[in-house]
C-alpha positions as CSV (number, residue, x, y, z in Angstrom):
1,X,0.0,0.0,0.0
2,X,1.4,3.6,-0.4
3,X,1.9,6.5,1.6
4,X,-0.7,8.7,1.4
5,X,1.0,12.3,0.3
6,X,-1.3,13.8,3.5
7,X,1.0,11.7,5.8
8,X,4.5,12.7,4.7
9,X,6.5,14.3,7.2
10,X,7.1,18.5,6.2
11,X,11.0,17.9,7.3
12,X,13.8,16.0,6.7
13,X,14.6,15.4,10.5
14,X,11.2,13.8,10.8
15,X,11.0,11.1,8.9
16,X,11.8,7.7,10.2
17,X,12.4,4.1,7.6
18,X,8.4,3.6,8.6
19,X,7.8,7.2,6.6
20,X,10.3,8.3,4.2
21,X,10.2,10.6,1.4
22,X,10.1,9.3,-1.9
23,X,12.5,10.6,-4.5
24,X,9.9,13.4,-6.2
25,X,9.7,14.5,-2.9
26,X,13.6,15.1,-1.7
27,X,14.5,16.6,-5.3
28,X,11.3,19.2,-4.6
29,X,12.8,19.9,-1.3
30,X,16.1,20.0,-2.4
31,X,14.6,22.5,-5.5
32,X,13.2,24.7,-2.8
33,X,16.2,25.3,-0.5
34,X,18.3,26.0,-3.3
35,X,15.8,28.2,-5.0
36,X,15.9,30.6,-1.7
37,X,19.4,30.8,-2.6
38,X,21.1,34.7,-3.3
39,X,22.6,35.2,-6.3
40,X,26.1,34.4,-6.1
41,X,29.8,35.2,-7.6
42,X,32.2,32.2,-8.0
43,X,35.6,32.1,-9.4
44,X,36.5,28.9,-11.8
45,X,38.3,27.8,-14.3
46,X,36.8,27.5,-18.3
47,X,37.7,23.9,-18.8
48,X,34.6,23.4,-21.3
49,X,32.9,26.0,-23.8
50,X,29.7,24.7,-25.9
51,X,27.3,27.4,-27.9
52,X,23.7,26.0,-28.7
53,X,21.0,29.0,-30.3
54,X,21.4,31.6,-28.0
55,X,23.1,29.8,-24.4
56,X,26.1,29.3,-23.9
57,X,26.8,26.1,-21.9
58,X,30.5,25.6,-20.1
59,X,31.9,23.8,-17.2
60,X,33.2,25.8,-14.4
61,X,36.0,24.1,-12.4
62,X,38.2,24.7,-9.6
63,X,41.5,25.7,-9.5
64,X,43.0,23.4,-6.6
65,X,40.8,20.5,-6.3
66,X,38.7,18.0,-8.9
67,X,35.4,19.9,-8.5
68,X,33.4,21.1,-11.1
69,X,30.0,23.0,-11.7
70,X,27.7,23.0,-14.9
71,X,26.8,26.8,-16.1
72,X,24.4,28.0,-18.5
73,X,24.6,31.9,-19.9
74,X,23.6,33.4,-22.7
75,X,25.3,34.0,-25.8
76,X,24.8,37.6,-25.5
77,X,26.4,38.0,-21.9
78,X,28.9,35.8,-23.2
79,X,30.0,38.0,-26.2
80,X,29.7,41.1,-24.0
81,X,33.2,40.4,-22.4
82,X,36.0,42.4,-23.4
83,X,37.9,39.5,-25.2
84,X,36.9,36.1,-26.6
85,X,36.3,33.2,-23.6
86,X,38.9,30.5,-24.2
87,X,39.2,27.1,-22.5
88,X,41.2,27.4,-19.1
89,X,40.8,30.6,-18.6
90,X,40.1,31.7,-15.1
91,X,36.8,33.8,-14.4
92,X,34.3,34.8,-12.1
93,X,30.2,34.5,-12.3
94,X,27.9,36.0,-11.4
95,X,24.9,33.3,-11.5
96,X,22.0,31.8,-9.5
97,X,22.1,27.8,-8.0
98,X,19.5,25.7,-10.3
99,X,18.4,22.3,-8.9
100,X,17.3,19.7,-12.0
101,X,15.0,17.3,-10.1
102,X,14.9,15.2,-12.5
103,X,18.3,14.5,-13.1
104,X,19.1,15.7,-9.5
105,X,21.8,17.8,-10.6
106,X,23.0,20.9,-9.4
107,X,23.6,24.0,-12.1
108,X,24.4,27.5,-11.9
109,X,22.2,30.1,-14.0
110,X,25.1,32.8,-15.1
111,X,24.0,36.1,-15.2
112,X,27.3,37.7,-15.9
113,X,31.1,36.3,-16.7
114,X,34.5,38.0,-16.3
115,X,37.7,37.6,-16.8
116,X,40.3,37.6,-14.0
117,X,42.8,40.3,-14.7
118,X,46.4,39.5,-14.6
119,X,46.6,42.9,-12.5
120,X,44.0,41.0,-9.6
121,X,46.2,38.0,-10.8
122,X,49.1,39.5,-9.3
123,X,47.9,41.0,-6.2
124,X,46.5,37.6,-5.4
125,X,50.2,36.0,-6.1
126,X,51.6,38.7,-4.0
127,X,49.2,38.4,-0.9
128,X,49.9,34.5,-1.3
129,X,53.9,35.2,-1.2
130,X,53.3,37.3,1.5
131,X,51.3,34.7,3.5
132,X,53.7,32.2,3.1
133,X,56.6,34.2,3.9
134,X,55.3,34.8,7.2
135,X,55.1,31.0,7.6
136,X,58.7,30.9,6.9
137,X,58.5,28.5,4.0
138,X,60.9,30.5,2.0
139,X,63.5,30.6,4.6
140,X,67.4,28.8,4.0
141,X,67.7,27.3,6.7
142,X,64.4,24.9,5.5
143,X,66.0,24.3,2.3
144,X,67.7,20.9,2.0
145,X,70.7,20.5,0.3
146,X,71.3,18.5,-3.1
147,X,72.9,15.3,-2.8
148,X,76.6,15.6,-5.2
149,X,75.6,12.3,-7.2
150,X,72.0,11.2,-6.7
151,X,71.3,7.7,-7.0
152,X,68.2,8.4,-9.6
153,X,66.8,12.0,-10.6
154,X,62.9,12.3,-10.3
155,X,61.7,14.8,-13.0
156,X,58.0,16.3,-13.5
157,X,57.1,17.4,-16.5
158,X,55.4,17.8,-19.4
159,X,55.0,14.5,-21.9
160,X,57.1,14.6,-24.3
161,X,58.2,18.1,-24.1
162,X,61.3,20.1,-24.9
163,X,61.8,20.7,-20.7
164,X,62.2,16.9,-20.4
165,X,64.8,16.5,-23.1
166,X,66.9,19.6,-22.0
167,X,67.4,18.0,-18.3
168,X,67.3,14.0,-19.5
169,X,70.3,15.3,-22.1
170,X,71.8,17.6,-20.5
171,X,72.2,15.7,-17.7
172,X,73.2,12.4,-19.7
173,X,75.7,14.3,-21.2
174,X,77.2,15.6,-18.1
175,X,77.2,12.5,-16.1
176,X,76.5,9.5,-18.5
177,X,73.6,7.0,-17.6
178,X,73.0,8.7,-14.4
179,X,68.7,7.1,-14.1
180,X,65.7,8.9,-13.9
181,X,62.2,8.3,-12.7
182,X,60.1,10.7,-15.1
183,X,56.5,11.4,-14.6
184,X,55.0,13.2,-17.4
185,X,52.0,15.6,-16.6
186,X,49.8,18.8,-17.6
187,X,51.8,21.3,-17.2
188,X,49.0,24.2,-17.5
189,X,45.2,23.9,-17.2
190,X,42.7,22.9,-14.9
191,X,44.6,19.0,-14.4
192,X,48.3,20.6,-13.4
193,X,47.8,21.0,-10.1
194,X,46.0,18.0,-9.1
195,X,48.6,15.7,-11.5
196,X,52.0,17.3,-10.1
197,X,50.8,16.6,-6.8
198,X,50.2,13.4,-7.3
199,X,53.9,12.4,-9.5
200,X,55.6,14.5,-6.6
201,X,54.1,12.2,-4.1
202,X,54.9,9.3,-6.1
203,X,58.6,10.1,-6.7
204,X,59.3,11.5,-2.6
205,X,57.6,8.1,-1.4
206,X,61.0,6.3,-3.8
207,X,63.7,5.2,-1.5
208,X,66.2,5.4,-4.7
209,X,64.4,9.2,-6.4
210,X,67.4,11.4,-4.4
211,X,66.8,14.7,-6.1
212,X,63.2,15.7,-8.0
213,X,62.8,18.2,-10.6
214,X,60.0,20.3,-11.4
215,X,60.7,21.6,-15.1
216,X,58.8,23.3,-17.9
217,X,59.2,25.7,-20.6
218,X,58.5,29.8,-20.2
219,X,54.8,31.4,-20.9
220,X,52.7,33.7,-19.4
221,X,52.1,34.4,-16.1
222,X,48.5,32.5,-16.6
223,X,50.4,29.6,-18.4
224,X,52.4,29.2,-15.0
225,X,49.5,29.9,-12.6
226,X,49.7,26.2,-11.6
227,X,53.3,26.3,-10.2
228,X,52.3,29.3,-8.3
229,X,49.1,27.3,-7.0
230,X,48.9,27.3,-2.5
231,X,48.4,23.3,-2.5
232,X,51.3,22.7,-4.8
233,X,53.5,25.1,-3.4
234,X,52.6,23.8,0.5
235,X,52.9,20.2,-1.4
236,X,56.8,21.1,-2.8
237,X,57.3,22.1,1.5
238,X,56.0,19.2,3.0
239,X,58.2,16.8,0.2
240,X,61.4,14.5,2.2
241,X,63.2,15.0,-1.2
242,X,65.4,18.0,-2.3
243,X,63.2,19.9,-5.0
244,X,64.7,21.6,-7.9
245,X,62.1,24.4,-9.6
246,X,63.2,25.1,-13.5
247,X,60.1,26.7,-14.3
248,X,59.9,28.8,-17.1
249,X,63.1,31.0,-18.4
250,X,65.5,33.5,-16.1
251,X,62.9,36.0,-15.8
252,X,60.0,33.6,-14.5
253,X,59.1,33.7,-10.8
254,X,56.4,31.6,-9.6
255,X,56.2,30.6,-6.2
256,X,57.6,27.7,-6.3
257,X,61.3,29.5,-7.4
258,X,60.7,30.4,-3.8
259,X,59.3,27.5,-2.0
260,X,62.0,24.6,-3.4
261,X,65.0,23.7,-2.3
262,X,67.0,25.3,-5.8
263,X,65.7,27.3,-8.3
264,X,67.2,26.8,-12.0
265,X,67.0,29.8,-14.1
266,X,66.5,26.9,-17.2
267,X,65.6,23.4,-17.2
268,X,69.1,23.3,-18.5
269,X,70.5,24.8,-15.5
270,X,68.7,22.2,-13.5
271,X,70.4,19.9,-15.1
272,X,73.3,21.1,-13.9
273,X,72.4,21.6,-10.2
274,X,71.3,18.2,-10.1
275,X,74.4,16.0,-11.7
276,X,78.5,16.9,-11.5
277,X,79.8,17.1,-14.6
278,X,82.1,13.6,-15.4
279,X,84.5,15.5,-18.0
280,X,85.2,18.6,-15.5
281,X,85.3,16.0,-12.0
282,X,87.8,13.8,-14.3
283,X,90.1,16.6,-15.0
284,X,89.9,18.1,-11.6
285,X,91.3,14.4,-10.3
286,X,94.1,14.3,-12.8
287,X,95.1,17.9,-11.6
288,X,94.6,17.1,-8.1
289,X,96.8,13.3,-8.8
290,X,99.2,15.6,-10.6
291,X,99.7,17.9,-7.7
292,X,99.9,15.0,-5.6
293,X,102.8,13.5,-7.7
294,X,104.7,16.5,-7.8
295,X,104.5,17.0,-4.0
296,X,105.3,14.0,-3.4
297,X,108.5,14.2,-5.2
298,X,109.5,17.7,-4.2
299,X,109.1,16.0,-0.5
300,X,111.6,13.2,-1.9
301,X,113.6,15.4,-3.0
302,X,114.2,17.6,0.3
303,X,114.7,14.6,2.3
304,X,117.5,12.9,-0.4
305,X,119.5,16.0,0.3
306,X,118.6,16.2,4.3
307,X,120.6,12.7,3.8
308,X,123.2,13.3,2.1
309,X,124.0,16.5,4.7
310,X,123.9,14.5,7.8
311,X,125.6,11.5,5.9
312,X,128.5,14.3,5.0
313,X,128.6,15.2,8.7
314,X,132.2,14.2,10.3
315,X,130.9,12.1,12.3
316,X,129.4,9.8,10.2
317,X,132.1,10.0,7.8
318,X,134.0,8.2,10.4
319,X,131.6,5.6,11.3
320,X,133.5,4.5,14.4
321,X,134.7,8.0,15.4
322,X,131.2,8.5,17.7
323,X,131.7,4.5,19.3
324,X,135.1,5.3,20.1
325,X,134.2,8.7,22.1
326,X,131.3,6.7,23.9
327,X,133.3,4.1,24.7
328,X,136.1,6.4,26.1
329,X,133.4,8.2,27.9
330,X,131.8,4.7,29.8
331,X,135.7,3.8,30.4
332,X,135.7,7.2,32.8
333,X,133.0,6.7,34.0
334,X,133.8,3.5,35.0
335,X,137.1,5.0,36.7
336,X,135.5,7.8,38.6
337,X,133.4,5.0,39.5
338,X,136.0,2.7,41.0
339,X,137.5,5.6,42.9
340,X,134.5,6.9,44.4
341,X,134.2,3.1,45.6
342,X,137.3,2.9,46.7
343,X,137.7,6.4,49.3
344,X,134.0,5.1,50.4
345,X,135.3,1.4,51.4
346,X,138.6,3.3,53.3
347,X,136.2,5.9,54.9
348,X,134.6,2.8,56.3
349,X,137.4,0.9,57.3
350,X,138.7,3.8,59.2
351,X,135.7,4.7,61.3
352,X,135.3,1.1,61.5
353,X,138.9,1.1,63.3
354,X,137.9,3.8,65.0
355,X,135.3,1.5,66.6
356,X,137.2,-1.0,67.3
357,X,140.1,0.8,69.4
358,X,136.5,2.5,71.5
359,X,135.1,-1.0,72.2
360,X,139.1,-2.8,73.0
361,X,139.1,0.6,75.5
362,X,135.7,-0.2,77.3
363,X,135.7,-3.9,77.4
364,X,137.1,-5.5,80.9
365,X,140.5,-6.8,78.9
366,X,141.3,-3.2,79.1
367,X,140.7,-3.0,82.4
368,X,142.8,-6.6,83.1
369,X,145.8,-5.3,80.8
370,X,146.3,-2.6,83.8
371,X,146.8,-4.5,86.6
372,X,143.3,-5.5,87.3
373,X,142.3,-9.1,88.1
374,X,138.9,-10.4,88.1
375,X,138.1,-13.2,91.0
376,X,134.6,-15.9,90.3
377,X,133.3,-18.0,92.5
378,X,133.8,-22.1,91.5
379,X,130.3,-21.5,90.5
380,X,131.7,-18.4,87.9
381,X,129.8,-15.6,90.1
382,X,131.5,-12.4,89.7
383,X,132.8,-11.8,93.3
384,X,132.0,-8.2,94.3
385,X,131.7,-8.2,98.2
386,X,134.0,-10.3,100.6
387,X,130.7,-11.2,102.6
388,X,130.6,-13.7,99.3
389,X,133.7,-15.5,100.3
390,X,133.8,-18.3,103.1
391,X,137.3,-19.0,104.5
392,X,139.0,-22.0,102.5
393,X,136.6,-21.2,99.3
394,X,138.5,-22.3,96.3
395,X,138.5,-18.8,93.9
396,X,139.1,-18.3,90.5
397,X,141.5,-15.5,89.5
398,X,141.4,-14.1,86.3
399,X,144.0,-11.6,84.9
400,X,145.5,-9.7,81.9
401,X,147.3,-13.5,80.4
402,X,145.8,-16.5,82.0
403,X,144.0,-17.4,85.2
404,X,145.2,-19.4,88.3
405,X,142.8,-21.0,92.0
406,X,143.4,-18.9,95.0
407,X,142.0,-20.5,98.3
408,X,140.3,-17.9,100.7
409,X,142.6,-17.7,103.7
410,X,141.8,-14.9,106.9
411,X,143.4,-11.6,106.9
């Protein structure tokens, strides 16, 4: 059984699975929110142009992301503007949002179209540089330095194109078979941005890509709008991989000259930058080798003639001449030696003489040589007191030469 239109919910946030809106009824909703909608300006980029009796029917595009909007205007508004509309050229619109219900798409209504200046070009550029100044992405010491032979150069650029032979030669010739990982893409239009994003992703995310470049040929400053796009430029800042910018010719600036890690005047001069030239490192090894040699050999030569002047010295002329004066010199030596020996051992002898004549006049044989005796009991007690001596006690008499007995006898 259907719904019965009287029991539809009247908003969105009221219906539930038992009573949804049918499709008629969300595209008329849809159509009526839109259709309460001011009129609006929006900025784009022409990437589709078709005429059809009296409208004019292009797509409108964004400049930075894959987003596009339908626009119908007509002819007349369209041939009002001061020059011919091209494809990828950048305008704004004046138009009104249009929702198709049946094919529930969205359109815009244009009312008027213009052309961005290059002068409203520029001051936009300028207020970018400005802002990202300020951020410090154009300062050195963020800038990473080039490797002096990269393993494999990563180069973005156009298919095909006179850019990618002027760094693929140029480079070859410099430094023969050096690799490359190229990834060809738009280099202008609505698609640059989007693509060189996407390659320079692809070649930072390669262990073996050391060095990218970023190379195309000169144009206009709309032709290089892309390389002075925010999302590329912040995409170039974020990238792990040196970045080399050869946009354009010597006189080209986009922002990305300011952003990279180099700027190349040329795609030639990137070439350059990136690669040392084999011909130039060769010759700077054979001058260096030859400098070498010739050091080497004045250094030979200063110490051959050191040589021969301390060979030609007298005494080693006479090879034996120094042997003879050292061995003279141990042989006094030696003597001063022997005498210094020989006073010490008499010194010694004569004190100990000395020592000997003290110790023969305080030991009790001195006192015996004059006249002394010494008298021991039988027992050899030393007989100090005559209260020691019985009468008849056999004593022992000691003198200067020899001993004799002595019996006690009274006084």
């Amino acid at each position: 059984m259907s719904t019965q239109p009287s029991a539809l919910p009247e908003r969105a946030a009221e219906t539930t699975p038992e009573r949804p809106w049918p499709v008629r009824l969300l595209s008329l909703k849809i159509g009526e929110y839109i259709d309460k909608m001011s009129v609006v300006w929006v900025e784009g980029q022409v990437v589709q142009l078709d005429r059809r009796a009296g409208t004019a029917y292009l797509t409108l595009r964004d400049t930075d992301v894959d987003m596009s909007f339908n626009v119908a205007i007509s002819t007349n508004a369209l041939d009002a503007m001061p020059r011919p509309l091209g494809q990828g050229e950048r305008v704004v619109v004046q138009a009104k949002p249009a929702f198709w219900g049946k094919r529930g798409s969205l359109t815009l209504d244009a009312r008027q179209i213009r052309p961005v200046g290059i002068g409203e070009l520029l001051a936009r550029l300028e207020y970018l540089k400005r802002t990202l100044a300020a951020e410090g992405l154009f300062t050195a010491d963020r800038k990473k330095p080039l490797p002096f032979l990269p393993h494999t150069v990563g180069l973005i650029t156009g298919r095909a194109s006179a850019a990618e032979r002027d760094v693929v030669e140029n480079a070859r010739r410099r430094w023969p078979g050096i690799p490359f990982e190229i990834r060809p893409v738009p280099v202008q239009g609505s698609a640059a941005v989007e693509e060189v994003c996407r390659a320079l992703a692809e070649l930072d995310d390669l262990a073996h890509v050391e060095v990218i470049v970023i190379a195309r040929g000169g144009g206009s400053v709309e032709d290089l709008l892309a390389f002075s796009n925010e999302a590329l430029v912040r995409a170039v800042a974020g990238a792990r991989t040196p970045v080399v910018s050869a946009i354009g010719h010597d006189i080209d600036t986009p922002i990305l000259d300011l952003v990279a890690d180099v700027r190349a005047s040329t795609p030639t001069h990137a070439a350059s930058l990136v690669v040392p030239d084999a011909a130039e490192m060769r010759a700077q090894l054979d001058l260096t080798t030859l400098r070498l040699r010739r050091a080497i050999g004045d250094r030979l030569q200063r110490e051959r003639r050191r040589l021969v002047e301390l060979t030609s010295r007298p005494v080693l002329t006479d090879r034996t001449a120094y042997v003879r004066s050292q061995r003279i010199e141990i042989a006094t030596m030696r003597r001063r030696g022997q005498l210094r020996i020989e006073a010490a051992i008499t010194r010694e002898q004569d004190r100990v003489e000395h020592l000997r004549r003290q110790a023969r006049m305080l030991s009790p044989q001195a006192t015996l040589d004059r006249g002394y005796a010494l008298v021991t009991t039988p027992d050899g007690e030393v007989v100090t007191d005559q209260d020691q001596v019985d009468l008849d006690d056999l004593l022992r008499v000691r003198v200067a030469r020899g001993d004799f007995a002595v019996r006690a006898t009274a006084s």
